[in-house]
PQR file of N, CA, C, O and H, with PARSE charges and radii, in Angstrom:
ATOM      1  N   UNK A   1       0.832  -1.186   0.000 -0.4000 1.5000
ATOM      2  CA  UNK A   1       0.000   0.000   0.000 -0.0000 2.0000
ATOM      3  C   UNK A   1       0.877   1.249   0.000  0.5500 1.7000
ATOM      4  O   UNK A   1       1.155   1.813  -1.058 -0.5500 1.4000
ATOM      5  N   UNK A   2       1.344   1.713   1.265 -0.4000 1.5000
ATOM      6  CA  UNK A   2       2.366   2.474   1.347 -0.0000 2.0000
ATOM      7  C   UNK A   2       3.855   2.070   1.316  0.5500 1.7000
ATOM      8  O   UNK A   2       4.080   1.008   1.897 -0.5500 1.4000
ATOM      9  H   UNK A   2       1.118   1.255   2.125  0.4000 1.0000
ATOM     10  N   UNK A   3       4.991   2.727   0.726 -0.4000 1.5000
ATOM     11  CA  UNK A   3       5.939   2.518  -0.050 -0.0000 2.0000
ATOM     12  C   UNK A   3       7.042   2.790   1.774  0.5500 1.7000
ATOM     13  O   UNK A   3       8.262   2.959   1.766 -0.5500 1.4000
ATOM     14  H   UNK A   3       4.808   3.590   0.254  0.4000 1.0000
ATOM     15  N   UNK A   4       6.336   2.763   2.842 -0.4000 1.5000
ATOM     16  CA  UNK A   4       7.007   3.307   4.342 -0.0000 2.0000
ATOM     17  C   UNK A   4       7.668   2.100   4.768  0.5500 1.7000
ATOM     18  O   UNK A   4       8.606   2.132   5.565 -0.5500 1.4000
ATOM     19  H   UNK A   4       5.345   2.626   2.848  0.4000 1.0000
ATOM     20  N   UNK A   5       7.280   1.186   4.337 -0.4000 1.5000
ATOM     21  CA  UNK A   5       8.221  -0.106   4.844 -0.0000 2.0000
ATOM     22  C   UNK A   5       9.673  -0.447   4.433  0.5500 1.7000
ATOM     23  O   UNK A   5      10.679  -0.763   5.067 -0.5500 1.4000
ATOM     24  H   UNK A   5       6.518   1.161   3.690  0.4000 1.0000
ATOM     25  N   UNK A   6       9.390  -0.261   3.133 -0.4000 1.5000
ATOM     26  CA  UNK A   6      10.819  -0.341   2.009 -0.0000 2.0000
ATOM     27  C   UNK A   6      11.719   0.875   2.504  0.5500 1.7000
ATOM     28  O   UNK A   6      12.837   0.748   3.003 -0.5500 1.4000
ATOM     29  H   UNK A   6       8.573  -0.004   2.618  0.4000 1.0000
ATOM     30  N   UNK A   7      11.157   1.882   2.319 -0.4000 1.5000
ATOM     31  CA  UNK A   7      12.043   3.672   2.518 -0.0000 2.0000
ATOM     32  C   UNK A   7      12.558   3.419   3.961  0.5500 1.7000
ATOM     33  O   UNK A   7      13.729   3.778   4.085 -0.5500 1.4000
ATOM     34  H   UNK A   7      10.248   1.985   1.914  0.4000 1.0000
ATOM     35  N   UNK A   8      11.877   2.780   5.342 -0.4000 1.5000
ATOM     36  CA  UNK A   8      12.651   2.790   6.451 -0.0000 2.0000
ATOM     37  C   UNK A   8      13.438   1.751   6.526  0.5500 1.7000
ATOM     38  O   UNK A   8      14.170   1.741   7.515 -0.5500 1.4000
ATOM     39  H   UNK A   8      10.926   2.488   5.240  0.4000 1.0000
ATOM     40  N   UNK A   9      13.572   0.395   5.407 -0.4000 1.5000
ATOM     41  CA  UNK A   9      14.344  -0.840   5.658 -0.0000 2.0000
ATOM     42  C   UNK A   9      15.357   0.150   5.243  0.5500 1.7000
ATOM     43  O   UNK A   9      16.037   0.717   6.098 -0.5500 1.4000
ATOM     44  H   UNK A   9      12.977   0.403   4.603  0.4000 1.0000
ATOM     45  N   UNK A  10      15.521   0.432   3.800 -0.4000 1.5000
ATOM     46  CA  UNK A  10      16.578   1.112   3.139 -0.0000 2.0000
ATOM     47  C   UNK A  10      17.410   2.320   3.875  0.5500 1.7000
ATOM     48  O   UNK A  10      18.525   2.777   3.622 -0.5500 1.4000
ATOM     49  H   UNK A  10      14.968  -0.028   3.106  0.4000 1.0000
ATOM     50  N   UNK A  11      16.583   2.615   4.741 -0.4000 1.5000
ATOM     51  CA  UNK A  11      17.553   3.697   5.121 -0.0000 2.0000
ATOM     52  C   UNK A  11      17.885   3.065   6.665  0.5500 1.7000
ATOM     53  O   UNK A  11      18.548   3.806   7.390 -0.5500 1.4000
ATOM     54  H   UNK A  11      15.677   2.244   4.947  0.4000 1.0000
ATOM     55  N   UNK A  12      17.526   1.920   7.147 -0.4000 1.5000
ATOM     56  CA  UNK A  12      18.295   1.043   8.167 -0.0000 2.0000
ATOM     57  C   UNK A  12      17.482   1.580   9.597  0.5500 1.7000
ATOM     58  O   UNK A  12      17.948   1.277  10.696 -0.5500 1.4000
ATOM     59  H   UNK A  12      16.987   1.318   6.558  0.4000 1.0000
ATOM     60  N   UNK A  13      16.337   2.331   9.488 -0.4000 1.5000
ATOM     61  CA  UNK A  13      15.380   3.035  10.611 -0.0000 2.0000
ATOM     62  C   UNK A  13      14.581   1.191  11.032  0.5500 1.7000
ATOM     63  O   UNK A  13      14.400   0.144  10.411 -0.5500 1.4000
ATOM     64  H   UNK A  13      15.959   2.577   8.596  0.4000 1.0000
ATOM     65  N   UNK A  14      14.343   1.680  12.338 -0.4000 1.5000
ATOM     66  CA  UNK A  14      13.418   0.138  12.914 -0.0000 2.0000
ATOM     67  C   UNK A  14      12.022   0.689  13.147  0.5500 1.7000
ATOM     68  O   UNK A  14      12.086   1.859  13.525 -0.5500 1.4000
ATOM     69  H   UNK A  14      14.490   2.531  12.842  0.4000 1.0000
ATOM     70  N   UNK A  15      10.769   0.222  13.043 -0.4000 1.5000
ATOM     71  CA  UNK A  15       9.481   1.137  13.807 -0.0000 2.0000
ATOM     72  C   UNK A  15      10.077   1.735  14.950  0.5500 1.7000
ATOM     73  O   UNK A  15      10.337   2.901  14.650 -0.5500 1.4000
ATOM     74  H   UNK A  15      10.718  -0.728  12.736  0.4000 1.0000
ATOM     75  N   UNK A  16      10.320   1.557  15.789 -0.4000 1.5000
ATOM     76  CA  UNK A  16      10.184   2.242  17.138 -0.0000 2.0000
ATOM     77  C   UNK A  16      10.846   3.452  16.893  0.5500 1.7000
ATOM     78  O   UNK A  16      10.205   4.430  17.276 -0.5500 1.4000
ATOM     79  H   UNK A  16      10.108   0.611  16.033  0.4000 1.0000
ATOM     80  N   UNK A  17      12.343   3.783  16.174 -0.4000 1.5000
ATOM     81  CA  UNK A  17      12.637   4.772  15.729 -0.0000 2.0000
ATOM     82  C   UNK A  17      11.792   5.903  14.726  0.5500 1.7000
ATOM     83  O   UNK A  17      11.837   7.120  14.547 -0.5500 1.4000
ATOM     84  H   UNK A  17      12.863   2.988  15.862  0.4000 1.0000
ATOM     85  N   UNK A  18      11.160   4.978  14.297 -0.4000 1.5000
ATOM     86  CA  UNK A  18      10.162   5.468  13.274 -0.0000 2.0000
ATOM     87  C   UNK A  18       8.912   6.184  14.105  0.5500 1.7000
ATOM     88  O   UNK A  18       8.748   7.403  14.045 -0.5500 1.4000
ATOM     89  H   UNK A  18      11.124   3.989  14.443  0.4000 1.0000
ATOM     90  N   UNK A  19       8.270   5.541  14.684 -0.4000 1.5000
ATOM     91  CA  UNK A  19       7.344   5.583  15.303 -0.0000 2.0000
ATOM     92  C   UNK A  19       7.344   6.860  16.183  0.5500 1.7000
ATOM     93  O   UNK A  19       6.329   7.550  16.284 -0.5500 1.4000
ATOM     94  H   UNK A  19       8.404   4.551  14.733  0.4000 1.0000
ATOM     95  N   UNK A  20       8.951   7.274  17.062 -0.4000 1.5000
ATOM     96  CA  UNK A  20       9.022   8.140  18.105 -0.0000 2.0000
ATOM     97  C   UNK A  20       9.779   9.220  16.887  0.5500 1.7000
ATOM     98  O   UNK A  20      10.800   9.717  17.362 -0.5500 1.4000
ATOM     99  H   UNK A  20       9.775   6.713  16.980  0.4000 1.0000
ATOM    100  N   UNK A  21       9.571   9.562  15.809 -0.4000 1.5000
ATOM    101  CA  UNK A  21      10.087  10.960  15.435 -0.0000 2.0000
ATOM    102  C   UNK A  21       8.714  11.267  14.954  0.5500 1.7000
ATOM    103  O   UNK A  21       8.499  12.457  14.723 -0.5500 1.4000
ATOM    104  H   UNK A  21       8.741   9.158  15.423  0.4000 1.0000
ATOM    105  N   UNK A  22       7.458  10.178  14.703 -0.4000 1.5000
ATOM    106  CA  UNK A  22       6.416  10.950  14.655 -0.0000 2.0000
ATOM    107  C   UNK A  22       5.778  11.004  15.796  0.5500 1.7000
ATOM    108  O   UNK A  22       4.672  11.513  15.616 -0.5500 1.4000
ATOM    109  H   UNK A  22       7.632   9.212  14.891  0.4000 1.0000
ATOM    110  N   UNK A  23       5.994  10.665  17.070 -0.4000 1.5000
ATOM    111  CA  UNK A  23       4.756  10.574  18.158 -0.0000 2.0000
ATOM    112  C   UNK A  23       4.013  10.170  18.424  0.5500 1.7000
ATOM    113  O   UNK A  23       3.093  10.583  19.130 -0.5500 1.4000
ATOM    114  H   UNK A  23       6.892  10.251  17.216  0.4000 1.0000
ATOM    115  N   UNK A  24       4.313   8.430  17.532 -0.4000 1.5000
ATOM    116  CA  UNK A  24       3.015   7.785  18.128 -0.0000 2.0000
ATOM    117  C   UNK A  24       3.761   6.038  19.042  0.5500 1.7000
ATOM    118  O   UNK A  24       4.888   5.681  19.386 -0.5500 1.4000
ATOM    119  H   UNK A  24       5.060   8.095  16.959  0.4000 1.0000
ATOM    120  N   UNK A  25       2.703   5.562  19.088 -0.4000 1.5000
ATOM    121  CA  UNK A  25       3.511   4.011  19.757 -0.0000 2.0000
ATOM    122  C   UNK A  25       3.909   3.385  18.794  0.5500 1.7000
ATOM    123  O   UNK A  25       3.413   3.686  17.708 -0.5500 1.4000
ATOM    124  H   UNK A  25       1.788   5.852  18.809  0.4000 1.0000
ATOM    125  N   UNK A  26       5.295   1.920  18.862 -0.4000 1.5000
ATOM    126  CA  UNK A  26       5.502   1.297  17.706 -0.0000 2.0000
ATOM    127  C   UNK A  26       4.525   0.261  17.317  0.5500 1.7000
ATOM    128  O   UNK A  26       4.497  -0.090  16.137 -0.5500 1.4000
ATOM    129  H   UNK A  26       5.697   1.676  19.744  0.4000 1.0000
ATOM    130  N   UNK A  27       3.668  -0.302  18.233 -0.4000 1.5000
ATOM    131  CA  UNK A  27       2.693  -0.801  17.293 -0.0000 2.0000
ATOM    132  C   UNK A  27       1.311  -0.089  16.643  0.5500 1.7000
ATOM    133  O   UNK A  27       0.396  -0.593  15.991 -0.5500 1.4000
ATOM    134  H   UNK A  27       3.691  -0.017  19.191  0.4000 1.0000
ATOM    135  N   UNK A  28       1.517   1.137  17.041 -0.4000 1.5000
ATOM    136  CA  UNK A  28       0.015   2.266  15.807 -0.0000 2.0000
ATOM    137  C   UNK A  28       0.949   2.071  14.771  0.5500 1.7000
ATOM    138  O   UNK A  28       0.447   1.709  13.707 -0.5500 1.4000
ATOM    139  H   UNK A  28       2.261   1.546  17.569  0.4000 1.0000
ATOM    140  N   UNK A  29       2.428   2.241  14.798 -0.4000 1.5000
ATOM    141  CA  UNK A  29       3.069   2.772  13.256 -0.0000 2.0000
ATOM    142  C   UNK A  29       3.147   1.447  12.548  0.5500 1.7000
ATOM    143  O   UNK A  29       2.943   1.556  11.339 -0.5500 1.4000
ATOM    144  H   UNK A  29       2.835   2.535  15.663  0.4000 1.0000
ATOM    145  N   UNK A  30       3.420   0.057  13.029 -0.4000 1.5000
ATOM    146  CA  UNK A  30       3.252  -0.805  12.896 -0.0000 2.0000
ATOM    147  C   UNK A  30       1.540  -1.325  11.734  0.5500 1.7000
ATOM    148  O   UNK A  30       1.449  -1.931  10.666 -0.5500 1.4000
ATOM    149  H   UNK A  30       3.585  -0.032  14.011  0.4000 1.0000
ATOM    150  N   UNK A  31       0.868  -0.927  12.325 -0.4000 1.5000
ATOM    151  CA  UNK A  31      -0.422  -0.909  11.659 -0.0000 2.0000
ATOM    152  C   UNK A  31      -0.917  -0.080  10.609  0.5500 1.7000
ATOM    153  O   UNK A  31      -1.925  -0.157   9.906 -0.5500 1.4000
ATOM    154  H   UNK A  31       0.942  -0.435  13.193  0.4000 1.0000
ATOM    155  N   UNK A  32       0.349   1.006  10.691 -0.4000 1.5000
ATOM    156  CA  UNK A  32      -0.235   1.414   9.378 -0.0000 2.0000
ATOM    157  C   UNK A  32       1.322   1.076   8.052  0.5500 1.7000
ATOM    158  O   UNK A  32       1.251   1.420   6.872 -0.5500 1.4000
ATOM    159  H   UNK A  32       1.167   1.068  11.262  0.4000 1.0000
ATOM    160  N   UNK A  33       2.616   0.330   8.703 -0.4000 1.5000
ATOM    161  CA  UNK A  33       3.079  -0.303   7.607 -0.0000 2.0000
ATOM    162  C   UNK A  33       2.267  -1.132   6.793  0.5500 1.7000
ATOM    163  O   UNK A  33       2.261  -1.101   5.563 -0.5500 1.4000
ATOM    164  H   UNK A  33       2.674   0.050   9.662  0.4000 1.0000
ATOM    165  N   UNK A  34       1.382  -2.087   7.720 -0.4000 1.5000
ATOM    166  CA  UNK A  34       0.649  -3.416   7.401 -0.0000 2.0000
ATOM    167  C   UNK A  34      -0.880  -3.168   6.558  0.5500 1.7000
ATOM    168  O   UNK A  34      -1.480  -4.024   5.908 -0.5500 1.4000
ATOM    169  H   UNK A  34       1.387  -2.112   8.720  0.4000 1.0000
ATOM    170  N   UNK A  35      -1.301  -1.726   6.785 -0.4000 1.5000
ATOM    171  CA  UNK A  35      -2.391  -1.211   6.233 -0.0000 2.0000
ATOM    172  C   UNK A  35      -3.625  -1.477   7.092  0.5500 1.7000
ATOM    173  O   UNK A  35      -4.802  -1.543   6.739 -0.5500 1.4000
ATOM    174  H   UNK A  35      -0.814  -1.030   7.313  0.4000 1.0000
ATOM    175  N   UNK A  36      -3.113  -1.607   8.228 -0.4000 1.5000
ATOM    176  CA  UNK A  36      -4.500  -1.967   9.047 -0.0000 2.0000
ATOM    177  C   UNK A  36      -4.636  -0.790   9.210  0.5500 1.7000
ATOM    178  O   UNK A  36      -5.775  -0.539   8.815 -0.5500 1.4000
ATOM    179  H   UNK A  36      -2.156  -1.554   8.515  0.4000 1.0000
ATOM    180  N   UNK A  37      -4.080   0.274   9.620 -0.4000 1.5000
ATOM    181  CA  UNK A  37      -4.409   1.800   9.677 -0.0000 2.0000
ATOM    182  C   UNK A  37      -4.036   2.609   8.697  0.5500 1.7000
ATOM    183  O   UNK A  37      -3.030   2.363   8.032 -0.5500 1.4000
ATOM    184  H   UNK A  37      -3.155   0.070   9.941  0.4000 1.0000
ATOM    185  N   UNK A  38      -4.649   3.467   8.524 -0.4000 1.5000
ATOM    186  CA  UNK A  38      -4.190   4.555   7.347 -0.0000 2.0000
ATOM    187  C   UNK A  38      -3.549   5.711   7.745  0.5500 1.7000
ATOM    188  O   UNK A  38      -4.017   6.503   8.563 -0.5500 1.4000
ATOM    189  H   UNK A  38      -5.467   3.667   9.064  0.4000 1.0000
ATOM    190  N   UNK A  39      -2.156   5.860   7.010 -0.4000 1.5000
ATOM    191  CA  UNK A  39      -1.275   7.014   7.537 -0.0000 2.0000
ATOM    192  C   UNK A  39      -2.113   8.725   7.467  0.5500 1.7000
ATOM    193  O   UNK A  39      -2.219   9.307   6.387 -0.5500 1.4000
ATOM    194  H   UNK A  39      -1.775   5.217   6.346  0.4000 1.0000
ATOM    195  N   UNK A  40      -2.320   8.965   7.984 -0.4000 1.5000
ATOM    196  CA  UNK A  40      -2.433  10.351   8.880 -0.0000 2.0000
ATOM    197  C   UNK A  40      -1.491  11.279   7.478  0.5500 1.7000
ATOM    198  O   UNK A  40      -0.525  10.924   6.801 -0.5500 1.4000
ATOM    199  H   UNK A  40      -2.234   8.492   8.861  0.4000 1.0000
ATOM    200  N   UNK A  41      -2.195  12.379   7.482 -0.4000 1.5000
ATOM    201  CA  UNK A  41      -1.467  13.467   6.261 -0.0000 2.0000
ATOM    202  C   UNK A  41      -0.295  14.043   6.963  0.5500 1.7000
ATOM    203  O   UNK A  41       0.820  14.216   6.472 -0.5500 1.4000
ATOM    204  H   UNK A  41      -2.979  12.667   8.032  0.4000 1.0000
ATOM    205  N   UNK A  42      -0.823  14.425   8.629 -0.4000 1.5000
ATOM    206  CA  UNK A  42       0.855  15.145   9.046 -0.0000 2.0000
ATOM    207  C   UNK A  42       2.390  14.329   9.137  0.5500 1.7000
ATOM    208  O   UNK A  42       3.600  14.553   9.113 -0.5500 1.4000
ATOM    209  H   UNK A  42      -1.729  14.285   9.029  0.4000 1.0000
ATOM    210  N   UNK A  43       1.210  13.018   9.282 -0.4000 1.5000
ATOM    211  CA  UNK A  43       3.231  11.958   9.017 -0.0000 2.0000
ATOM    212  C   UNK A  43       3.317  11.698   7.911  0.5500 1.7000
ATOM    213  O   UNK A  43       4.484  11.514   7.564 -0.5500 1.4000
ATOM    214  H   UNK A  43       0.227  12.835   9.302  0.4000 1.0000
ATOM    215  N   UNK A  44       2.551  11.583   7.107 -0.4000 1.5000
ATOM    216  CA  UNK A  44       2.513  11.336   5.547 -0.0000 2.0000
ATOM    217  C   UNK A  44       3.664  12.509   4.926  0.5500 1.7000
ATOM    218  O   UNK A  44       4.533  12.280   4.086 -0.5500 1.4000
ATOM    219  H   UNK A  44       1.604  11.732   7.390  0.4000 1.0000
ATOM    220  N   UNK A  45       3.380  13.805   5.608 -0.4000 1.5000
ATOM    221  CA  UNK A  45       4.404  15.002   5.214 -0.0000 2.0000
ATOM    222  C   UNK A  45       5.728  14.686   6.015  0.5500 1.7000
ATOM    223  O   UNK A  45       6.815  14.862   5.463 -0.5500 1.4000
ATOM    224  H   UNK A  45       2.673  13.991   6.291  0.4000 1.0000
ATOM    225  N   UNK A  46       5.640  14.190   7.396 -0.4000 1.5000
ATOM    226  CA  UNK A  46       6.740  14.125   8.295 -0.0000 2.0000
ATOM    227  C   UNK A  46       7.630  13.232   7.802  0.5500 1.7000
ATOM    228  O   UNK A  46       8.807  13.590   7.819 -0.5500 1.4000
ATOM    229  H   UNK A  46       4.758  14.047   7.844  0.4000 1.0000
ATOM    230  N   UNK A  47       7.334  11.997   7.301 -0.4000 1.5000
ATOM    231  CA  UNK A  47       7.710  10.740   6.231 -0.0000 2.0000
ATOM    232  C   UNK A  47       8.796  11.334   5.175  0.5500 1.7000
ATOM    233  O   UNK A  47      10.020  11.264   5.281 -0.5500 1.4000
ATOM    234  H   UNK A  47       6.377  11.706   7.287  0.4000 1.0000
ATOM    235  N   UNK A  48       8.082  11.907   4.183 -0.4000 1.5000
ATOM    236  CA  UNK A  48       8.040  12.776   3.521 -0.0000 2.0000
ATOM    237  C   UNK A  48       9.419  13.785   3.750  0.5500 1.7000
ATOM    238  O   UNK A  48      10.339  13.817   2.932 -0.5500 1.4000
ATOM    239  H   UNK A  48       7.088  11.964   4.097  0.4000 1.0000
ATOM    240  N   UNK A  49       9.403  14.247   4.467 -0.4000 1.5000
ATOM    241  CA  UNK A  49      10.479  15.121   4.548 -0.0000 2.0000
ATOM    242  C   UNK A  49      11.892  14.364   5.382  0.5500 1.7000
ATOM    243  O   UNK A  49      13.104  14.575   5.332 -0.5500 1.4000
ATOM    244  H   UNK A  49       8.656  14.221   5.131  0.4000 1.0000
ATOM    245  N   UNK A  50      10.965  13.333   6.196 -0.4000 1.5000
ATOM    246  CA  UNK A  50      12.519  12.668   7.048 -0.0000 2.0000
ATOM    247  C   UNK A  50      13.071  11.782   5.696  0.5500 1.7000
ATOM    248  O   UNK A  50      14.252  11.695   5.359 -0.5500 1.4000
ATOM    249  H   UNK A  50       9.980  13.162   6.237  0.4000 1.0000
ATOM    250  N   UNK A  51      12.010  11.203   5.071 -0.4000 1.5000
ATOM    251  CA  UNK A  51      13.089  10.062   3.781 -0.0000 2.0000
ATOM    252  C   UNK A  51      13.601  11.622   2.926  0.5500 1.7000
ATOM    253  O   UNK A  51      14.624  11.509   2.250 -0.5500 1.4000
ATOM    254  H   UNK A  51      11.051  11.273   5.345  0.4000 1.0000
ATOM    255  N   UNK A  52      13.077  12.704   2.946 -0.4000 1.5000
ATOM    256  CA  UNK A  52      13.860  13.336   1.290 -0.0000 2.0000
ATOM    257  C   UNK A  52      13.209  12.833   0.593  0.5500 1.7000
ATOM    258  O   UNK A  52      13.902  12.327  -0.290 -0.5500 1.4000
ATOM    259  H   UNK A  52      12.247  12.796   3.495  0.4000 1.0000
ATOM    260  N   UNK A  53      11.864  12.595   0.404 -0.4000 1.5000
ATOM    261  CA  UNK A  53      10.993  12.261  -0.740 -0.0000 2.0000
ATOM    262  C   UNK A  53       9.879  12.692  -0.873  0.5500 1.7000
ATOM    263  O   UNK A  53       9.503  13.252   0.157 -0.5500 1.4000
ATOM    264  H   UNK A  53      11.301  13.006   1.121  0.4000 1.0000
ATOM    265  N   UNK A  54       8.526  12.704  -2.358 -0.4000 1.5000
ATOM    266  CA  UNK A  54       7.374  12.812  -2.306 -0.0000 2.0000
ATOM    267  C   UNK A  54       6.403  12.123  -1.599  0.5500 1.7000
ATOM    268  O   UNK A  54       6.430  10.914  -1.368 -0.5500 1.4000
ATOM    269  H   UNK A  54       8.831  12.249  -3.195  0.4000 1.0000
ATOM    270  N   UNK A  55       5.626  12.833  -1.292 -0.4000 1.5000
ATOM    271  CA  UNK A  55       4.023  12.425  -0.607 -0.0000 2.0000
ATOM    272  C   UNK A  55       4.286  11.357  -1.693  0.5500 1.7000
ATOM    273  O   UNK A  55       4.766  10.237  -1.516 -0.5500 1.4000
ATOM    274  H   UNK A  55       5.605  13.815  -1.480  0.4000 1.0000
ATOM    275  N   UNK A  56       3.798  12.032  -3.084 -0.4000 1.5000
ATOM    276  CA  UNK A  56       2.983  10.833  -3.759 -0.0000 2.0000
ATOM    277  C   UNK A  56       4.092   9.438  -4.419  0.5500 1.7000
ATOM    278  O   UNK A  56       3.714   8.484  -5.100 -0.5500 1.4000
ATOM    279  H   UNK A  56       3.408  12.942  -3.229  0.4000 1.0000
ATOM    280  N   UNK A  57       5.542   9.741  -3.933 -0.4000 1.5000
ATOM    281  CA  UNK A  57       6.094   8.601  -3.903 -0.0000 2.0000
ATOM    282  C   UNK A  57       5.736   7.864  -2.663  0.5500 1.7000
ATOM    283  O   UNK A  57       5.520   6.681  -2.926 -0.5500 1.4000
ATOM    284  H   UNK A  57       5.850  10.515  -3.380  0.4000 1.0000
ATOM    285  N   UNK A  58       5.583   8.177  -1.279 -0.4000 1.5000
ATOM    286  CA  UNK A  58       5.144   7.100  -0.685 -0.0000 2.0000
ATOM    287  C   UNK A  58       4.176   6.812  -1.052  0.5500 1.7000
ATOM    288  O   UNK A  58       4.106   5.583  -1.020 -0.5500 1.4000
ATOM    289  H   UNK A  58       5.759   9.138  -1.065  0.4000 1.0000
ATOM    290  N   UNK A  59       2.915   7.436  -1.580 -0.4000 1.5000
ATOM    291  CA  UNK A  59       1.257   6.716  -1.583 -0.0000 2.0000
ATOM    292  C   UNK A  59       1.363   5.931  -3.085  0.5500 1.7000
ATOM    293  O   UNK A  59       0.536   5.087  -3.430 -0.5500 1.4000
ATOM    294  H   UNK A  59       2.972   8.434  -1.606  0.4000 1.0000
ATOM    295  N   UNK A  60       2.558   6.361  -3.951 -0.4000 1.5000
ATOM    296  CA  UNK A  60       2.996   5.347  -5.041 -0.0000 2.0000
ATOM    297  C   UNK A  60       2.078   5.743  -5.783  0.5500 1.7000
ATOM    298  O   UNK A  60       1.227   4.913  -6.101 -0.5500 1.4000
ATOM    299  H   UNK A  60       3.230   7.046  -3.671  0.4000 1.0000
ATOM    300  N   UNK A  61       1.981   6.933  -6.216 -0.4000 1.5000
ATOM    301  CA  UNK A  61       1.658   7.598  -7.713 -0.0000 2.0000
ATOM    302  C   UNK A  61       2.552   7.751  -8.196  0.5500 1.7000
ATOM    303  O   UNK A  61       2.343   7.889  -9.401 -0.5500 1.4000
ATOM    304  H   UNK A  61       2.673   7.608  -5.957  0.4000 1.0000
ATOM    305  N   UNK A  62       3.733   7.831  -7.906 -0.4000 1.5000
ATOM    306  CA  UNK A  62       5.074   7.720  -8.833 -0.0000 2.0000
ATOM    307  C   UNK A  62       6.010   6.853  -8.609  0.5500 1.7000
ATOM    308  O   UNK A  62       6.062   6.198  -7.568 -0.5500 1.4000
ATOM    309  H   UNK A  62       3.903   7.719  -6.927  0.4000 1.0000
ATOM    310  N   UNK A  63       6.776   6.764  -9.482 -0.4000 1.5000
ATOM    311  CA  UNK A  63       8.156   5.883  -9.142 -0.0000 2.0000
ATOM    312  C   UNK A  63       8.980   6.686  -9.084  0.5500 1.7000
ATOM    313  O   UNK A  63      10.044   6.110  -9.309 -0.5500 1.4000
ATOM    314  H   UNK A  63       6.734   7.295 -10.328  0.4000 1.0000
ATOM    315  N   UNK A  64       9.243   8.361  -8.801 -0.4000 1.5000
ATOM    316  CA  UNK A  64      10.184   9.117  -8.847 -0.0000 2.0000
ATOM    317  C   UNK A  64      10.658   9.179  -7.273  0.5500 1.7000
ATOM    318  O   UNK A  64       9.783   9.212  -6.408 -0.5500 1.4000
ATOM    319  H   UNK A  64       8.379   8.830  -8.618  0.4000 1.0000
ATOM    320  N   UNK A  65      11.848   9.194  -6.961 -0.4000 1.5000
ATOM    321  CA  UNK A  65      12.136   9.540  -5.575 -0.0000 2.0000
ATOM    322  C   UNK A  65      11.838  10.283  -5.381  0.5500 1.7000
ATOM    323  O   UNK A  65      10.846  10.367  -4.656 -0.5500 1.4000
ATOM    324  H   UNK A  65      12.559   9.168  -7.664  0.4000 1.0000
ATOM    325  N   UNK A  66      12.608  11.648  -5.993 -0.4000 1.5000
ATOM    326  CA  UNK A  66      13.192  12.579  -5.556 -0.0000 2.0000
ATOM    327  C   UNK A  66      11.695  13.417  -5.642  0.5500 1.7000
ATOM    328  O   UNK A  66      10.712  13.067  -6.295 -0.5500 1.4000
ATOM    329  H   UNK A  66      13.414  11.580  -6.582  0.4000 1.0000
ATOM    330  N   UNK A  67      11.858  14.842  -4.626 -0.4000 1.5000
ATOM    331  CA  UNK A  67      11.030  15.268  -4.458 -0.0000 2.0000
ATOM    332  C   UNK A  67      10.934  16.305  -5.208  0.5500 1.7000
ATOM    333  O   UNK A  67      11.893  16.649  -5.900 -0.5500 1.4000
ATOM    334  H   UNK A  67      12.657  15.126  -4.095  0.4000 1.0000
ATOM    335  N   UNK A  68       9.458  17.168  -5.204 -0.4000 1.5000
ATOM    336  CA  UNK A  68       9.590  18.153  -6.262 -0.0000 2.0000
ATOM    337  C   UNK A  68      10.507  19.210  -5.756  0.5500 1.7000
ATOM    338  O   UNK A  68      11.006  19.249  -4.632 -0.5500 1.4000
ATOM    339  H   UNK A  68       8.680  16.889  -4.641  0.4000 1.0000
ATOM    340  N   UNK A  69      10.691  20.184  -6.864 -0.4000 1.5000
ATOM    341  CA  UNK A  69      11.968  21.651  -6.590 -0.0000 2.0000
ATOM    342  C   UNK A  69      10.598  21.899  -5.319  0.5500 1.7000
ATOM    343  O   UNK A  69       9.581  21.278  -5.013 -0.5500 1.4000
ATOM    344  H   UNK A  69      10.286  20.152  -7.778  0.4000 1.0000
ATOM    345  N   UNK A  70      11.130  22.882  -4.955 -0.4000 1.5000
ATOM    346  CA  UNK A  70      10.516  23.688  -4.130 -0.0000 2.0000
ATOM    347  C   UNK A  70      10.603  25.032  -4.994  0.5500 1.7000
ATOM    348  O   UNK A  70      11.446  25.283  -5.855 -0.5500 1.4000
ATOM    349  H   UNK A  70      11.957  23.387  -5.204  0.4000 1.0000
ATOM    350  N   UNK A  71       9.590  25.804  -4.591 -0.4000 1.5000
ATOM    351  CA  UNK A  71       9.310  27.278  -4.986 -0.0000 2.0000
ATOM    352  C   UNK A  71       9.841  28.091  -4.524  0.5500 1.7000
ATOM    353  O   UNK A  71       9.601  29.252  -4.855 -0.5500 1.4000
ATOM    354  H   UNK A  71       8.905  25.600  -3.891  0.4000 1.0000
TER
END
């Protein structure tokens, strides 16, 4: 579903690390690797900016990493 499992193996992050730079417990973040929960837009951005990548590369409308220029 979401592309958050792969982006934190690759960059060597564990849930719990994951979990405590957004503020929640490691098994909520846990549930929404697995899709039992649906990621939230402010970690979706927080994600987002901790990998250096697009929103819509994690929700996998693209295959581009990299994120857009900024304005």
């Amino acid at each position: 579903m979401y592309r958050i499992r792969d982006l934190r193996e690759e960059n060597n992050q564990s849930q719990t690390a994951i979990a405590k730079m957004l503020g929640i417990q490691q098994n909520s973040y846990s549930q929404i690797e697995t899709g039992v929960n649906t990621l939230q837009v402010d970690h979706l951005i927080k994600l987002a900016n901790f990998y250096h990548t697009s929103t819509d590369y994690i929700l996998g409308l693209t295959n581009e990493i990299k994120p857009y220029p900024k304005k």
